[in-house]
N, C-alpha and C positions, 0 to 999 in steps of 0.2 A: 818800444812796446806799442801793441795797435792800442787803438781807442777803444774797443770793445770790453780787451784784457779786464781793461780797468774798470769797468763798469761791475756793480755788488750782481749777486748771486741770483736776485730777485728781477732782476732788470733784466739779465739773461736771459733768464729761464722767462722772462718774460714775452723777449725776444723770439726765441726760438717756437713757443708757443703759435708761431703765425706761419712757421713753415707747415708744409707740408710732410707727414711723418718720413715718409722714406728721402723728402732734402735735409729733416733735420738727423735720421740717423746721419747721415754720409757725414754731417758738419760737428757732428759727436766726437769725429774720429781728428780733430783738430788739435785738443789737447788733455789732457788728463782732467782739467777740472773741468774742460765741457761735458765728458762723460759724466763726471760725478752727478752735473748739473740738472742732463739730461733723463735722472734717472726716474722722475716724477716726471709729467707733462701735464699741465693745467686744461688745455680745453682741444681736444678731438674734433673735429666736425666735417659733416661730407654733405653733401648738398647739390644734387645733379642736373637743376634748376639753373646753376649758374652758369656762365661759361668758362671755359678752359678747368672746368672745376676734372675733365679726367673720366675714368670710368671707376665701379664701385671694385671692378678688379684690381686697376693700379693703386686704387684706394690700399686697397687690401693689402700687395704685398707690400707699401710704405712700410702698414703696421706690422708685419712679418721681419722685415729688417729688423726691429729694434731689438736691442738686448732684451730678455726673458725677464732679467730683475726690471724693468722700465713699468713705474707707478700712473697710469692716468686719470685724473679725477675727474674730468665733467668729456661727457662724449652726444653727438648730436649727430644723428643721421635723417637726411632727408630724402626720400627717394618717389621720384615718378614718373611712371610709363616704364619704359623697359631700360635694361644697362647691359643687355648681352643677354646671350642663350642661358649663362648659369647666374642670373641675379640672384636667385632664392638663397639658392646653396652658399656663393658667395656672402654675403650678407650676414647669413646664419654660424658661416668660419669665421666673420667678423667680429661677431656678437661674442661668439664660445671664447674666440682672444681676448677681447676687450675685458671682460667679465672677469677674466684669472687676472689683471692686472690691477683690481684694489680700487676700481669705478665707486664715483660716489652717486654719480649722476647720472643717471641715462635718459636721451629723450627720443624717442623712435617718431620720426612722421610720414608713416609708409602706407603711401595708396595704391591698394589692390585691385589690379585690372579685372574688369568682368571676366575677362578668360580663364580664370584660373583664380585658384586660392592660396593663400599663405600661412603659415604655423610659425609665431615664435618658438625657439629652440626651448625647451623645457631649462635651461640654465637661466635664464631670466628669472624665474620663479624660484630658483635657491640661490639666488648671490645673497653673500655674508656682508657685503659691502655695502651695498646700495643704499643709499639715505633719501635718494628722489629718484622717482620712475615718472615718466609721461610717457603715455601710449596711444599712438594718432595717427591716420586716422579714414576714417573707410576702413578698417580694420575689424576681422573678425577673430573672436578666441573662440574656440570649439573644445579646449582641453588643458586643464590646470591639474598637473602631476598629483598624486596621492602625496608625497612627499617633500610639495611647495612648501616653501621658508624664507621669508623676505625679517631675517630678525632685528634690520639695522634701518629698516623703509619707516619714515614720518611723515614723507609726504606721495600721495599715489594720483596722478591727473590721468583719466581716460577722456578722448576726443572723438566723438564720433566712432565709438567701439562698440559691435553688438557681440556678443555673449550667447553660446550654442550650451548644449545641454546632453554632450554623448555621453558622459558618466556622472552624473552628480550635478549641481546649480554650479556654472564655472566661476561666476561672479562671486558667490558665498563661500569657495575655496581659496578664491585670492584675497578677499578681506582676510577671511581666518590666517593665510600662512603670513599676515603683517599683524606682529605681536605688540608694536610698538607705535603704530599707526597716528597721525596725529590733525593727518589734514590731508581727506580726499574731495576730489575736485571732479564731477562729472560734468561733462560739457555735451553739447547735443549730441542728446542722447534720445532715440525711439523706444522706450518703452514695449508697446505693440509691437516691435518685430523682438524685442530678446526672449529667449527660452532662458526662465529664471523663476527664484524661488517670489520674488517680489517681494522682499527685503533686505533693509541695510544694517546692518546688524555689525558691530566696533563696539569693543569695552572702553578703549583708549582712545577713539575720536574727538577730537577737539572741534575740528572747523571743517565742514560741509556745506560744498555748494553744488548744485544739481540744475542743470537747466536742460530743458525740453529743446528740442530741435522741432522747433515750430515749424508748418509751413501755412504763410498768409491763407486762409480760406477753406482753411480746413473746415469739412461738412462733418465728418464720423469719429466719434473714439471711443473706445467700450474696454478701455484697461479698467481691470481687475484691482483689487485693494494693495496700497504700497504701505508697508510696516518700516516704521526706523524705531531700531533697537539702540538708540547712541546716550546711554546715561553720564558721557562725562561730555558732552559736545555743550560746548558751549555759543558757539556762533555758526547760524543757517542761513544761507540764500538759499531759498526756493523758488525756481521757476519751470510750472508746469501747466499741461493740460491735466485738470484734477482726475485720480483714476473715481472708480464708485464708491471706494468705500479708504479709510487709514485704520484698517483692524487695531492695531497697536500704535499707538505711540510715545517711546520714554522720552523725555527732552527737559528729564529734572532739573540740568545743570544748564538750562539755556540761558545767555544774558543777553546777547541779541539776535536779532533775526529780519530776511527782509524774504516777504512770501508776495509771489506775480503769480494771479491763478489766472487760465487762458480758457473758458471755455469755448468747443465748437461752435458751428455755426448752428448747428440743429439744437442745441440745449440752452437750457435758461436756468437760473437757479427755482422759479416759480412752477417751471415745467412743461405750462403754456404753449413755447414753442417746441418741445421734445416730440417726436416721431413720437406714433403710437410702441407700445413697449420697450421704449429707453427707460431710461435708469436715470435719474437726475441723482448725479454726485453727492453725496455727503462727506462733508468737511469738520463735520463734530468733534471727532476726536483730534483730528489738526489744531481744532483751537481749545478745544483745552490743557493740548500738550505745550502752548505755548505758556500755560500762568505763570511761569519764574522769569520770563525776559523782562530786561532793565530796556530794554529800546525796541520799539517794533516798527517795522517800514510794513504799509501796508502799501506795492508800488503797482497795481493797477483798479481799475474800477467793479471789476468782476471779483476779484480779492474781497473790495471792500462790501460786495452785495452779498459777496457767501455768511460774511460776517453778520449781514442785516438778516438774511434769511435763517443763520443757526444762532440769531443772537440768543435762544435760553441757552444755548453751549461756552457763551463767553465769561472765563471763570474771574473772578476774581483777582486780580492783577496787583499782586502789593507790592510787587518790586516794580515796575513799570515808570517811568522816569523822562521818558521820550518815546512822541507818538507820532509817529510820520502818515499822512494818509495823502495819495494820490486823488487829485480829479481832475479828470481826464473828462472826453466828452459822454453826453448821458450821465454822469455825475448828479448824483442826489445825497442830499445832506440828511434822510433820512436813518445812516447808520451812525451818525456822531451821538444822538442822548444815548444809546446802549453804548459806545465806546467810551465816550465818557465818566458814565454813572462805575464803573469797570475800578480805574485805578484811581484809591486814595490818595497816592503820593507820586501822580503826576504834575511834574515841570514845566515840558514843555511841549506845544502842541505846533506838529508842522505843517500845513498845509503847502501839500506839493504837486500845484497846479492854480490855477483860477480860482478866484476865492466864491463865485456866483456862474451858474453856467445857468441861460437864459433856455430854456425849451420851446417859446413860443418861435425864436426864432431857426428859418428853413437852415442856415449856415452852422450851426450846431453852437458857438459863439454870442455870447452878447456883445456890443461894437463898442471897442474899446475908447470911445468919444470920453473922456473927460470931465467930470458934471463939474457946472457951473451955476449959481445962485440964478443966470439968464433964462436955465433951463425951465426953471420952474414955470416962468412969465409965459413961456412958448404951449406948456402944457394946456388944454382944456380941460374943462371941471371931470370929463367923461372919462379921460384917461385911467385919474384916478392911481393908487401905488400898486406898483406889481410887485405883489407878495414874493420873498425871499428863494423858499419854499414851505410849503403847509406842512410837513413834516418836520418843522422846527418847533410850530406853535409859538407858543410865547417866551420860547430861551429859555424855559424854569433852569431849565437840565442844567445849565453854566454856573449858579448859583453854589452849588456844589463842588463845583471843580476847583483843584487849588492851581492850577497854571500859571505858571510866573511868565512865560515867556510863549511867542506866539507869532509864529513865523510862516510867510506870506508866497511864495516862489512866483508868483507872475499876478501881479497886482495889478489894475488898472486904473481903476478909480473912478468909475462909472456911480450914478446915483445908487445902483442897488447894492451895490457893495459897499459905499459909506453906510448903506442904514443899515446892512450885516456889521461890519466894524465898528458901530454906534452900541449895538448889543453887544459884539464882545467886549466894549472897554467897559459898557458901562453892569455886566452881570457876572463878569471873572473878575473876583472881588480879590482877590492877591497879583494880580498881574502888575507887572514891573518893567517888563520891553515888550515891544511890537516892531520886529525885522519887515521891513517890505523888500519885495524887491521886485522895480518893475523895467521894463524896456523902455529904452533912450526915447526921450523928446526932445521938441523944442524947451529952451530956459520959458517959454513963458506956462506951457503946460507942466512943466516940471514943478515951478510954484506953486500953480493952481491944484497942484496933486499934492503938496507937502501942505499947504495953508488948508484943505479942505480935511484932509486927518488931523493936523496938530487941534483944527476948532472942536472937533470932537469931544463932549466932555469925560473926564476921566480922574482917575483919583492919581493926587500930585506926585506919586511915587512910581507911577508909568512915565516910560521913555517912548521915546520910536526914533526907528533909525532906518534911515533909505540909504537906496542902493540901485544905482539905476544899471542896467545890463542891456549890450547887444540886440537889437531887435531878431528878431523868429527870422529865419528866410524862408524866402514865398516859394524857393523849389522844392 
């Protein structure tokens, strides 16, 4: 008996999963329980990218070989530039097969030469099978059938997909034909070029993530208002340039969420710098859709200034439990008393960035030197203490806050951030840990950064715990 014989049914079929379809039909024909074996195939994939991978024709008639009953569940096609005079067509004979064979997965990542356009086969939009769809990318949709039905899809990723508008919003027809939807995933995505209704709208949405296909430097953007209709979604990434206006927003069932607002170059939240007749964003309704999250990432600085500038829009936050706030440079601690003053039954606070960002200085940076008790001897009387920021005042705001824990992401340990860390221990009256974590030193800096917090006075039931990480790289 060969070796193979002997091997279980799952190992084979494991096996065989690595040929290519039309070498593994021919090896089908070996013996009666390879057939049997062969009659599911776990993973499909074609990829023109590689070499000796073939063309998407021999691809094809592999799949044509196999018997009719032959099940496949996960299928991945990659395609770029050209594979012959009939790629389109090709492709689309591929797809109609594949689709009658019980697919659970498909992930198309097909880029469309400027010359010419491309149409998924309207069979993608009724398979009974499908559980995950990804569709990528340079890809455009111009047409979702009256008759689409995706009734088995939970999970829907589009990459780089714009969305045309010859009969109806094509985007709002392919939500609606997924009845069971559970988690879509848009990826750079332009806004500004789709013809759409400008909403996302899912009864059964769980998990939504949307991210902008930024491009560094951007001057201009003048979208229109985006509506999300998703009242069982429970967890958002947002990452966008904000449009003017969020007409609507349901997001009852949110627990967490991590929102990056990018504005252009021309606009400000104050409006200052907006061209005459722009439109400075309103973000209003965005944040008061957010009052039921237990965790909020707020992960850039412009995020956190929309916040300052609609802070009479920041609702009341009674689940709120973890607060993550980015500072990045330009960084002003003027949104933390309204973020604060917000959740009751806030835990724990992240600071995810520099805990002090210096303005006086050209490098954007205060210099991460160390303070030491010498420092002060070097100072002259003129110097004098540089204020924190004046937008703190006098810390009342912390008094209130129940924060038990209070976490640090690039710590340095510089004089003005001892005497910011001096306030927080000594006016967050339930605090319990204080995580730093800062970049590798020398052992003798390292002491002098652990010994300069620990003398910090504090009530005996705070800890703090270091953590020293990787320095930044300079390229």
């Amino acid at each position: 008996m060969d070796r193979i014989s002997s091997l279980s049914n799952d190992i084979i079929s494991n096996i065989v999963s690595f040929l290519s379809a039309k070498d593994a039909a021919v090896a089908s024909v070996l013996s009666k329980r390879w057939q049997n074996i062969y009659t599911i195939v776990p993973n499909l994939e074609f990829d023109n990218t590689l070499e000796n991978q073939g063309s998407l024709t021999d691809f094809l008639n592999g799949l044509l070989a196999l018997p009719a009953s032959t099940r496949i569940k996960n299928v991945s096609i990659k395609r770029r530039g050209r594979d012959g005079p009939n790629r389109d067509a090709d492709l689309n004979r591929f797809l109609c097969n594949v689709l009658k064979r019980g697919v659970l997965k498909l992930k198309l990542d097909i880029w469309v030469t400027l010359d010419g356009r491309y149409s998924l086969p309207v069979e993608v939009f009724t398979c009974k099978t499908l559980v995950e769809l990804e569709l990528g990318s340079i890809l455009q949709i111009d047409l979702v059938p009256e008759n689409a039905l995706l009734p088995a899809l939970k999970t829907l990723i589009i990459d780089a997909v714009q969305f045309s508008d010859q009969s109806g919003c094509a985007f709002q027809k392919l939500l609606s034909s997924c009845p069971v939807l559970v988690e879509l995933r848009m990826l750079n995505v332009q806004w500004e070029h789709w013809q759409w209704s400008r909403r996302v709208s899912s009864p059964t949405l769980e998990k939504l993530t949307m991210n902008h296909r930024y491009h560094f430097g951007n001057t201009y953007y003048d979208m229109e208002g985006i509506t999300f209709d998703t009242p069982s979604l429970t967890s958002l990434k947002y990452y966008d340039l904000p449009p003017k206006s969020y007409p609507t927003v349901n997001l009852d069932s949110l627990v967490e969420a991590t929102i990056s607002l990018t504005l252009p170059l021309h606009h400000a939240w104050t409006g200052k710098h907006a061209r005459r007749g722009d439109t400075v964003p309103s973000v209003t309704n965005l944040i008061k859709g957010l009052r039921n999250v237990e965790t909020l990432n707020l992960s850039s600085t412009d995020t956190v200034a929309a916040f300052y500038f609609s802070n009479e829009a920041i609702p009341v936050f009674e689940n709120l439990h973890r607060l993550s706030i980015a500072t990045e440079r330009e960084f002003c601690w003027r949104t933390l008393p309204y973020l604060l003053k917000k959740p009751p039954n806030l835990e724990s606070l992240v600071i995810g960035g520099p805990l002090h960002y210096n303005y006086q200085l050209g490098d954007g940076y205060e210099s991460e030197e160390i303070y030491s008790e010498d420092d002060d001897e070097e100072e002259s009387e003129s110097d004098g203490d540089e204020p924190i920021c004046e937008c703190l005042s006098d810390y009342s705001f912390l008094e209130s806050c129940l924060v038990k824990t209070v976490e640090i992401s690039e710590y340095s340990g510089t004089k003005i951030e001892l005497k910011h860390m001096k306030h927080f221990l000594e006016k967050l009256s339930c605090l319990e840990l204080v995580k730093v974590f800062s970049h590798e030193r020398d052992e003798e800096e390292h002491v002098q950064l652990r010994t300069n917090l620990l003398n910090l006075p504090r009530s005996s039931k705070c800890k703090t715990q270091f953590e020293f990480i990787p320095p930044r790289s300079s390229v």
